[in-house]
Structures are given as C-alpha cells and as structure tokens.
MOPAC internal coordinates of N, CA, C and O (Angstrom, degrees):
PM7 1SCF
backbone

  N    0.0000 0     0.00 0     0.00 0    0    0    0
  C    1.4434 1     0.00 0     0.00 0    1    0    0
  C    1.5233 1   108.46 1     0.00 0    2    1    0
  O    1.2310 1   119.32 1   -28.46 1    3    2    1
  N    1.3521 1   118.90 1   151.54 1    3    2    1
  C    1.4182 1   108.31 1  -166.70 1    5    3    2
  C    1.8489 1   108.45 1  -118.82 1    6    5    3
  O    1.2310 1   119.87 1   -20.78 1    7    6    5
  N    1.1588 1   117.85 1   159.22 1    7    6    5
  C    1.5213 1   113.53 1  -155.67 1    9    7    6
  C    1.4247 1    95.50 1   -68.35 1   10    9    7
  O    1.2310 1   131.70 1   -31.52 1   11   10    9
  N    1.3882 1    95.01 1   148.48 1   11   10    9
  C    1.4777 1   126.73 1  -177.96 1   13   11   10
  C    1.5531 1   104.80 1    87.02 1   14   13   11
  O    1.2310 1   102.52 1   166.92 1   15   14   13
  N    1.0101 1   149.63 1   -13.08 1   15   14   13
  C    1.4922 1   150.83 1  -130.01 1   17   15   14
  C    1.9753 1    90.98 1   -95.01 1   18   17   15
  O    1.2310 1   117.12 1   -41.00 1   19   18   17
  N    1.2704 1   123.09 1   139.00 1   19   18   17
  C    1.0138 1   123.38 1  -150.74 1   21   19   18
  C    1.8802 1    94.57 1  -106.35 1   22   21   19
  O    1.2310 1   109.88 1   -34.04 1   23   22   21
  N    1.0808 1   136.60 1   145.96 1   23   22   21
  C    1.5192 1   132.63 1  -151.84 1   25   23   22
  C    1.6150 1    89.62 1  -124.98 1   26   25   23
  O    1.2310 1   113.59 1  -159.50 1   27   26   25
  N    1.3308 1   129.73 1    20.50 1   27   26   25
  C    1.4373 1   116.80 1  -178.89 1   29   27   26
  C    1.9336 1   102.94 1   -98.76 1   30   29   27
  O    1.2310 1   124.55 1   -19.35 1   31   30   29
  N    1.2461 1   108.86 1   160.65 1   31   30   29
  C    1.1843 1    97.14 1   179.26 1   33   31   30
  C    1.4705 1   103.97 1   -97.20 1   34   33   31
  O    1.2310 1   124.29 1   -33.03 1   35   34   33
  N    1.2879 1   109.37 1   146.97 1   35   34   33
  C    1.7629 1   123.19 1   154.46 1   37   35   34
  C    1.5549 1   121.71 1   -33.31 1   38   37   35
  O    1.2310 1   115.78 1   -29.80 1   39   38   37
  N    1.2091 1   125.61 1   150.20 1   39   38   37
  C    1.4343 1   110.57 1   179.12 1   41   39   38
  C    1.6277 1    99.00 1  -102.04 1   42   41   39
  O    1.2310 1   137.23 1   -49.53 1   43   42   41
  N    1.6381 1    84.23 1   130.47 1   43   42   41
  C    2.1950 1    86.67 1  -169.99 1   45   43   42
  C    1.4278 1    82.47 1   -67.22 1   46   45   43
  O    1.2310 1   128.51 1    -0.13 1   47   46   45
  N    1.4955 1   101.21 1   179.87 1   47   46   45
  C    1.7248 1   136.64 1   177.50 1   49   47   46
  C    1.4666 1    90.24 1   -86.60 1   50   49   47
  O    1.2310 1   123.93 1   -47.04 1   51   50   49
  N    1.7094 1   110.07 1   132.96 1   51   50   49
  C    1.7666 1    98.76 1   176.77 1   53   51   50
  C    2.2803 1    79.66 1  -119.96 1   54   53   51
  O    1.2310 1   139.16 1   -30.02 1   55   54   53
  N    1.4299 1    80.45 1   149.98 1   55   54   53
  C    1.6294 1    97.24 1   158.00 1   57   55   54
  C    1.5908 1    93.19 1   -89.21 1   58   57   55
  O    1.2310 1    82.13 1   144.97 1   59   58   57
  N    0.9389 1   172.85 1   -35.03 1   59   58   57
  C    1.3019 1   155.77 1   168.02 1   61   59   58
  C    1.3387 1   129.91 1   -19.69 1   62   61   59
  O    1.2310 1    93.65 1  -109.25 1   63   62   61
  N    1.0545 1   163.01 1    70.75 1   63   62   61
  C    1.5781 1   157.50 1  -151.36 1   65   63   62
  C    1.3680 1   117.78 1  -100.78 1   66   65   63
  O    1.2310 1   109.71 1   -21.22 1   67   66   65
  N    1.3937 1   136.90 1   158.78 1   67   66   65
  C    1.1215 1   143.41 1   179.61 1   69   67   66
  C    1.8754 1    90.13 1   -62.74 1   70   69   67
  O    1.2310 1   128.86 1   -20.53 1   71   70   69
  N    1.7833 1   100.53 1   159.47 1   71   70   69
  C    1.3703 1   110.08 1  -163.71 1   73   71   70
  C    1.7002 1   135.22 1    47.10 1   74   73   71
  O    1.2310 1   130.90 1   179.03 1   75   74   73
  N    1.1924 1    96.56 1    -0.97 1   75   74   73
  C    1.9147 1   102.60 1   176.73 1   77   75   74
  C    1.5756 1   109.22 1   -74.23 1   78   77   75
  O    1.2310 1   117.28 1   -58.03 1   79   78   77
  N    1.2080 1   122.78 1   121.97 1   79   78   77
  C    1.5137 1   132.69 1   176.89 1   81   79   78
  C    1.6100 1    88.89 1   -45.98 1   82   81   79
  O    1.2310 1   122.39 1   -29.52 1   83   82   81
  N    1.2420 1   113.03 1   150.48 1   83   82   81
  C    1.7468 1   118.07 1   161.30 1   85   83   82
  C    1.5610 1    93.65 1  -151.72 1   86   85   83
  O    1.2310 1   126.53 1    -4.88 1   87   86   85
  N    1.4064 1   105.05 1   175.12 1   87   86   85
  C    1.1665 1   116.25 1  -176.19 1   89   87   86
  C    1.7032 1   110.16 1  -148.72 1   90   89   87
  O    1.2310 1   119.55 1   -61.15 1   91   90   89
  N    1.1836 1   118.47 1   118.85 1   91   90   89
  C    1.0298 1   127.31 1  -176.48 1   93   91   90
  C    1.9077 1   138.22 1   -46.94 1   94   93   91
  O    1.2310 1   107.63 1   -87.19 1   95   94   93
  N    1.4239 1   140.69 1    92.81 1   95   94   93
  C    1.6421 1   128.26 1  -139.06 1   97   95   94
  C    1.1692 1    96.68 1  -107.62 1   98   97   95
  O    1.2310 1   103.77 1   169.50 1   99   98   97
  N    1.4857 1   147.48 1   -10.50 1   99   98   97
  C    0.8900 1   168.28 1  -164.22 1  101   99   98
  C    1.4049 1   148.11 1  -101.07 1  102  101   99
  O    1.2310 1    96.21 1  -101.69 1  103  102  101
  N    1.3543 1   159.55 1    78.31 1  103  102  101
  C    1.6558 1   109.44 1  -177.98 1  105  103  102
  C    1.0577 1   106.84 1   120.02 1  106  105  103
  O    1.2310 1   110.73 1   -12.88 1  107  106  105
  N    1.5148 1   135.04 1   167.12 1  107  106  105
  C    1.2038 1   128.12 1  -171.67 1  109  107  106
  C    1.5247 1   117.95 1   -81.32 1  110  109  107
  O    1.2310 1   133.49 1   168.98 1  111  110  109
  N    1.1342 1    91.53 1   -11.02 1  111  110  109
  C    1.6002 1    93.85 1   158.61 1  113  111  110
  C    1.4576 1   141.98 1  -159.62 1  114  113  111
  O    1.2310 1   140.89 1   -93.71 1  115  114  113
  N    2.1756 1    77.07 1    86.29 1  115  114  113
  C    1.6203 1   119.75 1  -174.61 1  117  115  114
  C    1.6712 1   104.18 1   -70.81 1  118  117  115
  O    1.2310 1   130.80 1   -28.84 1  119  118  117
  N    1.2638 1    96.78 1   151.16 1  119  118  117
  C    1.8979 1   104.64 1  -179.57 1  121  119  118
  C    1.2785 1    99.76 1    54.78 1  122  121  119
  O    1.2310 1   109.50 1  -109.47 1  123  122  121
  N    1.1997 1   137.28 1    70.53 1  123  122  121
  C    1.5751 1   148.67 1   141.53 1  125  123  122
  C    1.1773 1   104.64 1  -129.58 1  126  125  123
  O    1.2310 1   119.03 1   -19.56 1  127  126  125
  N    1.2522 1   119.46 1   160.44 1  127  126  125
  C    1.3771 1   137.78 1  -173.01 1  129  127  126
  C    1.7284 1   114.18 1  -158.12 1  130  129  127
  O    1.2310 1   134.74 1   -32.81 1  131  130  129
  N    1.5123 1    89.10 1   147.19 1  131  130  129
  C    1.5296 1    94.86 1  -164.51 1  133  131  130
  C    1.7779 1    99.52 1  -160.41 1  134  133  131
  O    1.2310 1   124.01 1     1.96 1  135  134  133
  N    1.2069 1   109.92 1  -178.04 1  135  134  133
  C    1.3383 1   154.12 1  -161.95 1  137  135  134
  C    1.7071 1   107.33 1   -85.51 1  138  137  135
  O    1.2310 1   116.31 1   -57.22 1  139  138  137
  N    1.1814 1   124.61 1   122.78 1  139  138  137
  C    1.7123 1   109.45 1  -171.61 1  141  139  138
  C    1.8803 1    87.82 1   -92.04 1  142  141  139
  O    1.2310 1   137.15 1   -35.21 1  143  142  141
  N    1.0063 1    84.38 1   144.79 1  143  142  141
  C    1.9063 1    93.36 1   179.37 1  145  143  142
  C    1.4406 1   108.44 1  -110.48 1  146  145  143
  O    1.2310 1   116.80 1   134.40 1  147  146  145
  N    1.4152 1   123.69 1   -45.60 1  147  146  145
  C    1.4739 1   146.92 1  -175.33 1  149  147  146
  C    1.2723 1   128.93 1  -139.88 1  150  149  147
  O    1.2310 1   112.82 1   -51.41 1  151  150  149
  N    1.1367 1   131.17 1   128.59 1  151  150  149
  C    1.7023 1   129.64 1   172.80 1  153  151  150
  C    1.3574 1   105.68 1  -111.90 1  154  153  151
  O    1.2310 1   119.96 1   -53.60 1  155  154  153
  N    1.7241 1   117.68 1   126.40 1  155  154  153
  C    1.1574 1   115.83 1  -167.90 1  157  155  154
  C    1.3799 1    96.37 1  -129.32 1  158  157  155
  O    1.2310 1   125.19 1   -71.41 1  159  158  157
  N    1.6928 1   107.63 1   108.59 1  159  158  157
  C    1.9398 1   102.81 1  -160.11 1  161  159  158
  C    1.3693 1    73.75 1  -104.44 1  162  161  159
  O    1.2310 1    92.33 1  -165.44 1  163  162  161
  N    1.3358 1   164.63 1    14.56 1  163  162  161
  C    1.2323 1   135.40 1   163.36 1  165  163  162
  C    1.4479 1   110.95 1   -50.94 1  166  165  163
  O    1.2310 1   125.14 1   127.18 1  167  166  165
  N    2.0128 1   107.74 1   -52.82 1  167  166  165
  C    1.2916 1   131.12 1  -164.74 1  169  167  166
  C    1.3552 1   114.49 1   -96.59 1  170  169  167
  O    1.2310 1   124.23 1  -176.35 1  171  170  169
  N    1.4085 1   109.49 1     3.65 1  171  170  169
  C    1.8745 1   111.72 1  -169.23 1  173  171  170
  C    1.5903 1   114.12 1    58.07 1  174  173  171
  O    1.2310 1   123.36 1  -138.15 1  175  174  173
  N    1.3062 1   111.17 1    41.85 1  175  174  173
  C    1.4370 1   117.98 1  -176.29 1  177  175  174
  C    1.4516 1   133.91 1  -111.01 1  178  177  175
  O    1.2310 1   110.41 1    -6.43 1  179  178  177
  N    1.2257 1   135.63 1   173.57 1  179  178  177
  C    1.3262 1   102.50 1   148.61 1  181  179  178
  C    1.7419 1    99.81 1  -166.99 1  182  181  179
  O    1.2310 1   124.11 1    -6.08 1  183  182  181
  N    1.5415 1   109.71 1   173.92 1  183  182  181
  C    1.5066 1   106.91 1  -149.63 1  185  183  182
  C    1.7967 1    88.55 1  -125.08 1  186  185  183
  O    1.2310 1   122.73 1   -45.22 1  187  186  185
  N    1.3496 1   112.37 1   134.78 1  187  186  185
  C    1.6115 1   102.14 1  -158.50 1  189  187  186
  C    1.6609 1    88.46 1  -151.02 1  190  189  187
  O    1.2310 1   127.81 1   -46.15 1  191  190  189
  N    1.5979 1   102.58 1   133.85 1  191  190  189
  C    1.7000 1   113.16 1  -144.35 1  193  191  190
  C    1.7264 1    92.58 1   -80.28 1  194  193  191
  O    1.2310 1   130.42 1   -32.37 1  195  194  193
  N    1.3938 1    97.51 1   147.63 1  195  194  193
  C    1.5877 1   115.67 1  -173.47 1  197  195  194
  C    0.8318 1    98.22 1    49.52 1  198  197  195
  O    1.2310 1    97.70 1   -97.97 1  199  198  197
  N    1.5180 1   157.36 1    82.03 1  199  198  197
  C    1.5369 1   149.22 1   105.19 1  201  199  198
  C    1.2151 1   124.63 1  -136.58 1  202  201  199
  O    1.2310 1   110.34 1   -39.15 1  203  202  201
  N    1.5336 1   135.76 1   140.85 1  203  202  201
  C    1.1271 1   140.96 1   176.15 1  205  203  202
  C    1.9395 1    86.16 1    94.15 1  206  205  203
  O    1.2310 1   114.83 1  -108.01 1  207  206  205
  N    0.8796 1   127.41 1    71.99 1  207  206  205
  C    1.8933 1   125.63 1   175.45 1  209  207  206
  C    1.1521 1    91.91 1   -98.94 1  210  209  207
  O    1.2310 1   127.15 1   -42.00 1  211  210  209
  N    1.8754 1   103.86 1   138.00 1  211  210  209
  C    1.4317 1   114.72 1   168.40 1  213  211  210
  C    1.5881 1    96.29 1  -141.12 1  214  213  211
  O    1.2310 1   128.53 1   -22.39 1  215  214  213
  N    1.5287 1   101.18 1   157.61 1  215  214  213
  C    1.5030 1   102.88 1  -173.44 1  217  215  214
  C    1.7203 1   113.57 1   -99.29 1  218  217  215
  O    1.2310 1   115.96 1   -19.88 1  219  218  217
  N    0.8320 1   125.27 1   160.12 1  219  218  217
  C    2.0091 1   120.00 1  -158.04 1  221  219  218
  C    2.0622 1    83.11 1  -156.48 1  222  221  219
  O    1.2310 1   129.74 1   -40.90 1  223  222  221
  N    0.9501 1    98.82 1   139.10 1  223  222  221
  C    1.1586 1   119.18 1  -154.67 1  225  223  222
  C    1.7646 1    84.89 1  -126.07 1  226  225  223
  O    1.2310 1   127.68 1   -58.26 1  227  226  225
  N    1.7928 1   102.81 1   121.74 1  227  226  225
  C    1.5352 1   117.36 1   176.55 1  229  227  226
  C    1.2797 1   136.18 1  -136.10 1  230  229  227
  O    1.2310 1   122.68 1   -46.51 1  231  230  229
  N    1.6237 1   112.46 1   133.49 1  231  230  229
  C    1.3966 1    98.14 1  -151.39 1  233  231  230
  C    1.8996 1   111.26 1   -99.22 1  234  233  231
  O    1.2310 1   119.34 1   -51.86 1  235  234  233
  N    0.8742 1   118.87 1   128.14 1  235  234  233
  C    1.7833 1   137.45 1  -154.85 1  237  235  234
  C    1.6761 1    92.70 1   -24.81 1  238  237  235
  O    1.2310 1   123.21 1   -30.86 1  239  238  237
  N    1.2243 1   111.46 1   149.14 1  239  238  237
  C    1.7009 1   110.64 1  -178.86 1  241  239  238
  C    1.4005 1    92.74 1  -133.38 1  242  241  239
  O    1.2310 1   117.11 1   -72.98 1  243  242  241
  N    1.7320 1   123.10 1   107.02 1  243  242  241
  C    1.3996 1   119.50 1   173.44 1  245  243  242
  C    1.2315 1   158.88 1   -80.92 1  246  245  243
  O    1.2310 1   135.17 1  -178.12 1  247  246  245
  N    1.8454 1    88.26 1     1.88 1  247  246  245
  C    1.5887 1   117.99 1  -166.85 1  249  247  246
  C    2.0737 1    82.80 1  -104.72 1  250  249  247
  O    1.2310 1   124.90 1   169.95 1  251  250  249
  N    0.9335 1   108.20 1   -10.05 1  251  250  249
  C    1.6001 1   100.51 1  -159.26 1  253  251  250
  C    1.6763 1   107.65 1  -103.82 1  254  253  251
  O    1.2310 1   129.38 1   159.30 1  255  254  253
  N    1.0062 1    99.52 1   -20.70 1  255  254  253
  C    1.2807 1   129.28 1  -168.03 1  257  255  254
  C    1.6108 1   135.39 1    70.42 1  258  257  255
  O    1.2310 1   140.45 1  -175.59 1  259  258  257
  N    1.6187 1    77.93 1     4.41 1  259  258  257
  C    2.0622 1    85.08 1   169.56 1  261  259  258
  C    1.1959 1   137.96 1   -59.71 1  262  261  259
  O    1.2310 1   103.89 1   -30.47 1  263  262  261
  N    0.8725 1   147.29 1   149.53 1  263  262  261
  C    1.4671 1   148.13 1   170.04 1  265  263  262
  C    1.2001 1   125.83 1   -93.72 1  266  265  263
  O    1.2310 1   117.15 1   -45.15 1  267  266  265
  N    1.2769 1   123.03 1   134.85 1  267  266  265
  C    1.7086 1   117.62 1  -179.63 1  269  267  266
  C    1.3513 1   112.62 1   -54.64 1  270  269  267
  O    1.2310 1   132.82 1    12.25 1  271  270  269
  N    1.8142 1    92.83 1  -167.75 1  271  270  269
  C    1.6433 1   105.58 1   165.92 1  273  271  270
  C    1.2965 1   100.70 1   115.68 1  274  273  271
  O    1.2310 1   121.25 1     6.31 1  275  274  273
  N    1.1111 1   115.21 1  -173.69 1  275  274  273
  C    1.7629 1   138.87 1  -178.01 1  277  275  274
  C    1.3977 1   113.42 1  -105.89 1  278  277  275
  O    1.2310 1   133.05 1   -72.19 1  279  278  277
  N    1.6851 1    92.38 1   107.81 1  279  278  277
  C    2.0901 1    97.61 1  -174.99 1  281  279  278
  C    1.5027 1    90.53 1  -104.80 1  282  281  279
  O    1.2310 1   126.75 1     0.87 1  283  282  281
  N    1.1594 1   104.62 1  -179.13 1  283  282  281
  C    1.3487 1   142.34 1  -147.74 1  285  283  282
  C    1.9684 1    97.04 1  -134.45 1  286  285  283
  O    1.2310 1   128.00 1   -63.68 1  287  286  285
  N    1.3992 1   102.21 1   116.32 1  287  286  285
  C    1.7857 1   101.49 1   163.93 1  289  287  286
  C    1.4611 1   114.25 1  -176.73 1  290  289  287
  O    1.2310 1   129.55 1     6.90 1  291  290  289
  N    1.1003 1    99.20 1  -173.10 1  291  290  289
  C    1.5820 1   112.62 1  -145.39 1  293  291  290
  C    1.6535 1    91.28 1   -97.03 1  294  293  291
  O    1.2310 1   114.15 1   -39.28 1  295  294  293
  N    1.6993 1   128.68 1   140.72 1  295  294  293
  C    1.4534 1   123.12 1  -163.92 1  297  295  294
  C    1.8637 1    65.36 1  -132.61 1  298  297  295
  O    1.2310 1   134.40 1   -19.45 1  299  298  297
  N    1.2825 1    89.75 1   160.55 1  299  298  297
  C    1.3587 1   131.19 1   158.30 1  301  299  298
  C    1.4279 1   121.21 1   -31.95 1  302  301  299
  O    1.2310 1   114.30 1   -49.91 1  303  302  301
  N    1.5089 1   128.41 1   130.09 1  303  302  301
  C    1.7486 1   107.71 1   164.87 1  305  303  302
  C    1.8269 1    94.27 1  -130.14 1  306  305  303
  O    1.2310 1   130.06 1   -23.03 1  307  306  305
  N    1.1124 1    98.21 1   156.97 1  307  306  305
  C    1.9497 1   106.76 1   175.29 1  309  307  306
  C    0.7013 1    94.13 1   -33.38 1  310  309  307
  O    1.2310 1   114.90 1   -24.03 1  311  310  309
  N    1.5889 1   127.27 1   155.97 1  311  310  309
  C    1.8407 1   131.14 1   131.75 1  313  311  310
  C    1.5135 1   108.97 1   -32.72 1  314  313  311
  O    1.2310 1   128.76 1   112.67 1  315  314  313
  N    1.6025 1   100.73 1   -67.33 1  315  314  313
  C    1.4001 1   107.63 1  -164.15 1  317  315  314
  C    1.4971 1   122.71 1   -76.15 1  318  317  315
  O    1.2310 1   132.99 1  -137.32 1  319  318  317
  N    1.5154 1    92.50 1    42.68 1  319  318  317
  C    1.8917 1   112.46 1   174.06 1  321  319  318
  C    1.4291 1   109.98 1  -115.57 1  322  321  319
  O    1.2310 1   127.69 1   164.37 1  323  322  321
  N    1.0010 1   102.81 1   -15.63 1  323  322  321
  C    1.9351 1   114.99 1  -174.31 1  325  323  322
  C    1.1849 1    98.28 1  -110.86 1  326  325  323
  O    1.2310 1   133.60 1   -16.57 1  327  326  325
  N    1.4869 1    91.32 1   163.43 1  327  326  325
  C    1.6528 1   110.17 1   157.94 1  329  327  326
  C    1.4087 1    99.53 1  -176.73 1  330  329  327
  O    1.2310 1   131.93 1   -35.73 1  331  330  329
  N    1.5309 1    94.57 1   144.27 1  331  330  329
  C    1.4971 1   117.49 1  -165.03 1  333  331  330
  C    1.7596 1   114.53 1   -62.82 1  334  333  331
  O    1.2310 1   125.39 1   -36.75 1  335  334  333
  N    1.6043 1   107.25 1   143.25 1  335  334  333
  C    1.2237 1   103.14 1  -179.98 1  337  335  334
  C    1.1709 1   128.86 1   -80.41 1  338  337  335
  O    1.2310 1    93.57 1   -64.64 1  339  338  337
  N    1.5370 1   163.11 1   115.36 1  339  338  337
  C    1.5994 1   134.11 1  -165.96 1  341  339  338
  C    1.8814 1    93.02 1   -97.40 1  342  341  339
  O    1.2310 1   131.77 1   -42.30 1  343  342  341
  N    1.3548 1    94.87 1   137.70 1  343  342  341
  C    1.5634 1   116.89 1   171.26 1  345  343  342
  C    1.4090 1   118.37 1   -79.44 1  346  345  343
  O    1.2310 1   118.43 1  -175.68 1  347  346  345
  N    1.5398 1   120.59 1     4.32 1  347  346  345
  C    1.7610 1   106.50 1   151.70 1  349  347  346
  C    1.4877 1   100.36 1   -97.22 1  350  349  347
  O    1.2310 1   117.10 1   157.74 1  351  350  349
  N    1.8981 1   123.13 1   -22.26 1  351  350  349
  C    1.3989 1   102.04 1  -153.26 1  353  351  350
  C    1.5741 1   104.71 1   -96.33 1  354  353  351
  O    1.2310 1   121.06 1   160.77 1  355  354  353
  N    1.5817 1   115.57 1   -19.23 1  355  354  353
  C    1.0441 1   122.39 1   169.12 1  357  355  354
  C    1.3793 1   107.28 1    75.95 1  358  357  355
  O    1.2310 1   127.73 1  -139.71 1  359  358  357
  N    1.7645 1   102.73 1    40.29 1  359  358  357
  C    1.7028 1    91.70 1   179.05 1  361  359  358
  C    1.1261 1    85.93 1   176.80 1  362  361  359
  O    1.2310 1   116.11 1   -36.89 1  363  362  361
  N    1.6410 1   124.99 1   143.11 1  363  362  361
  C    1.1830 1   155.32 1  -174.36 1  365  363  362
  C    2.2761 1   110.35 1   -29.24 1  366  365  363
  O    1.2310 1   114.49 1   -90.46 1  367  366  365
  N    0.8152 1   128.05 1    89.54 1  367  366  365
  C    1.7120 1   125.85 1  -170.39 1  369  367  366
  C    1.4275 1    88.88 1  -121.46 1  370  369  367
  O    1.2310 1   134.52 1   -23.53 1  371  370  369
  N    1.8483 1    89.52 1   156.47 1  371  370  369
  C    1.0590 1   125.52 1  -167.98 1  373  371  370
  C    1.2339 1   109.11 1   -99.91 1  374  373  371
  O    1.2310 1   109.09 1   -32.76 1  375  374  373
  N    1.5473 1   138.03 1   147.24 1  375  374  373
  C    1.4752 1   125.69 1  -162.07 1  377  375  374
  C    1.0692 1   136.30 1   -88.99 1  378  377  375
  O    1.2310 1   100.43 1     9.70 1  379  378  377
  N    1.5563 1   153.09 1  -170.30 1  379  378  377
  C    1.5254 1   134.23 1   174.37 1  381  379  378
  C    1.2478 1    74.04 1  -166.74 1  382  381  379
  O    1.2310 1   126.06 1   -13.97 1  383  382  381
  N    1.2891 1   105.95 1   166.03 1  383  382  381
  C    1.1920 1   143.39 1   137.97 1  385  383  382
  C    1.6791 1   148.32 1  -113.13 1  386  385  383
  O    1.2310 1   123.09 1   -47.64 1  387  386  385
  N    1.1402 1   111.68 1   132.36 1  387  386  385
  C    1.6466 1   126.37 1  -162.34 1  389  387  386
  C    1.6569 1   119.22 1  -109.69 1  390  389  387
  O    1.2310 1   115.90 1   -53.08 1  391  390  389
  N    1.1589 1   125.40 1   126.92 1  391  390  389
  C    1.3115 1   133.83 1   161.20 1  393  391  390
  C    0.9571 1   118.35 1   -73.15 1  394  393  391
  O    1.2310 1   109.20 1   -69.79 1  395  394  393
  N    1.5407 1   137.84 1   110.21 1  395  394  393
  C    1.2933 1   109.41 1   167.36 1  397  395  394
  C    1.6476 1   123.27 1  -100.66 1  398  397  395
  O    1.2310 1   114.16 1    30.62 1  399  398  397
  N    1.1947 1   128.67 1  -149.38 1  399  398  397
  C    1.5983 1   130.93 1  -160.89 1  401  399  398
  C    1.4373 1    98.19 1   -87.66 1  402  401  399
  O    1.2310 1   118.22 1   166.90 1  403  402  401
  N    1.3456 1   121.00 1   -13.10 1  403  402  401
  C    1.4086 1   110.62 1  -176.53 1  405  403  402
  C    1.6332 1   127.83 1  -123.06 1  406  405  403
  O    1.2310 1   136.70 1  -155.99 1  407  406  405
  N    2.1054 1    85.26 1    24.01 1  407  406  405
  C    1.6970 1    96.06 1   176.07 1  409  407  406
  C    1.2725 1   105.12 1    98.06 1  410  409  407
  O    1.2310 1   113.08 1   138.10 1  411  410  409
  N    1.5498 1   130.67 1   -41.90 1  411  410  409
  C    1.3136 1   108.34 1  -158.60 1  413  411  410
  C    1.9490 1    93.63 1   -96.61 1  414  413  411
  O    1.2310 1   133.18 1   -10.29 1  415  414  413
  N    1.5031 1    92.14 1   169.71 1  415  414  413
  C    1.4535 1   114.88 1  -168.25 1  417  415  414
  C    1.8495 1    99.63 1  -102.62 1  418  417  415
  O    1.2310 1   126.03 1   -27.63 1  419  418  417
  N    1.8178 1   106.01 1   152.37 1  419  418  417
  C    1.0827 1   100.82 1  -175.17 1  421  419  418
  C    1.6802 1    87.92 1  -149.06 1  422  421  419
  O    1.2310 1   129.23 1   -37.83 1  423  422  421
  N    1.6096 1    99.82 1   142.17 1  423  422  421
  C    1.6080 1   103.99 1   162.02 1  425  423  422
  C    1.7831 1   113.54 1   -74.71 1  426  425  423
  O    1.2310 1   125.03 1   -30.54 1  427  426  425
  N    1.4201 1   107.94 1   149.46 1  427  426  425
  C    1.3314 1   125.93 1  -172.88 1  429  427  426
  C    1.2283 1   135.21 1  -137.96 1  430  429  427
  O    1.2310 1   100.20 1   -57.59 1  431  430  429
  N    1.3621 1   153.45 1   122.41 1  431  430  429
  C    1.3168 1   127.84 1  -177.65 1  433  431  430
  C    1.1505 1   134.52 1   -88.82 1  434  433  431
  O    1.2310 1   120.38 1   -39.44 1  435  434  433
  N    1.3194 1   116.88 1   140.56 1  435  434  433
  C    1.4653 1   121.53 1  -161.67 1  437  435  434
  C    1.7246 1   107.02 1   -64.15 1  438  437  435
  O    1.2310 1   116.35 1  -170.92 1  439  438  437
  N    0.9586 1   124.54 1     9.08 1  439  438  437
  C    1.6791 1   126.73 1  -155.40 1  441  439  438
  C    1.6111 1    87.10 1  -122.30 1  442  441  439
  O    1.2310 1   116.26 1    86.07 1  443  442  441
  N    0.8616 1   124.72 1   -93.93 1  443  442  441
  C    1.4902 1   140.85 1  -155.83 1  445  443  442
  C    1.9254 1   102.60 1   -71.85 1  446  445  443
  O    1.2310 1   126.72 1   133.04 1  447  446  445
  N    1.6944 1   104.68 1   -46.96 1  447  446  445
  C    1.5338 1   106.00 1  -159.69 1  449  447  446
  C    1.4980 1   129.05 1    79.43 1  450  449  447
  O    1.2310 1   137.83 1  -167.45 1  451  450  449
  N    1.4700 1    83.05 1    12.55 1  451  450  449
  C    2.3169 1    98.39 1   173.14 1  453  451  450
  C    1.3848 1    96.67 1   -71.41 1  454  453  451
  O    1.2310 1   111.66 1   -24.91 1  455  454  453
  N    1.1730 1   133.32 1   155.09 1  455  454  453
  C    1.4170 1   151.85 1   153.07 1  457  455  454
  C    1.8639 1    98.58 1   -68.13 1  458  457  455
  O    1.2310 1   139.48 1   -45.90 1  459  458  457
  N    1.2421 1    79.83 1   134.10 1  459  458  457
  C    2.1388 1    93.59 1  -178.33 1  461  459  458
  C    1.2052 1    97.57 1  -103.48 1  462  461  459
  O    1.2310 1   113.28 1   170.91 1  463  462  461
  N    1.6061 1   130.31 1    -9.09 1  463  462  461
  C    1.3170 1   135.26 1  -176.15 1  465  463  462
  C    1.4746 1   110.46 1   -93.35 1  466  465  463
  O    1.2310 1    98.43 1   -48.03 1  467  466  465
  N    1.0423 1   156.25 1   131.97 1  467  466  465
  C    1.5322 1   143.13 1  -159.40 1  469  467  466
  C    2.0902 1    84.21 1  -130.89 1  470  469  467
  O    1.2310 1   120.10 1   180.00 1  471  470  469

C-alpha cells in the first residue's frame, strides 16, 4: 500500500432498498425477518424495524421537551447478514437482474425468477 493510501473500505452498491422484507443469516438474530427501515451505504449497513434492539441511555433535553431515561432502538446489522426475502419463494434468494421490453431494469430472484420489484 503506498503512503497516505486510506485503509477504509468503499461502500459496495447493495440491491437491498429501504422497505424490502430481509431476513436475517447471521448473528444473534439469525432466521428473523423484518422490514428495511434505513440503508446506510456509507457503512455497508442497514437498520431493519424490531430487530437487533439496543438500549442508549438519554439525558432530559428541556428546550425540546424530551425526557430522559433508557430508550429502546434498532442498531445497525452488516449488509452481508441479510438477504432479501422473495414473496413467491418464501425464503431468503439471491438477486438478478432483468431488462424488461420497455428499458427499465428490475431486481429478480435467482430461484424462482419472480420480479422482487412489483
């Protein structure tokens, strides 16, 4: 590596999108499935509703009108911990992509060949 050269990785391109069912392959909490809430390609991440809860501890904000205490929320899991669900195969598939007749592009699963794009 040559001096100065920066050692962080790039954020890959995810087919993953906000609202795509995924399901968890990984981790303490493998075989769950959920709701995409956030895609965070800075970090290759993503934030997926009710799972992975961690508690964050907050201190009262008085102009805002919040209140302290210990909340409850959703942290981050890898990209490469998920993978998307397809709704004919009913089980975790891997992605493709499709041209169709009118130019535009559609995600697909490599298993079945349903469009994940509606």
């Amino acid at each position: 590596m040559r001096a100065g050269a920066s050692r962080t990785a790039r954020p890959q391109t995810s087919r993953i999108r906000k609202n795509d069912t995924v399901m968890v392959i990984t981790g303490r909490e493998k075989g769950k499935t959920g709701k995409v809430l956030r895609v965070v390609r800075e970090d290759n991440r993503v934030v997926i509703e009710r799972l992975h809860m961690v508690k964050r501890h907050q201190k009262p904000r008085g102009q805002q009108g919040q209140g302290g205490g210990i909340i409850e929320k959703e942290a981050s899991i890898d990209l490469s911990n998920v993978m998307i669900m397809c709704d004919r195969c009913n089980a975790p598939a891997r992605l493709g992509a499709k041209r169709l007749d009118d130019g535009s592009a559609v995600r697909m699963c490599r298993r079945c060949g349903e469009a994940i794009d509606k």
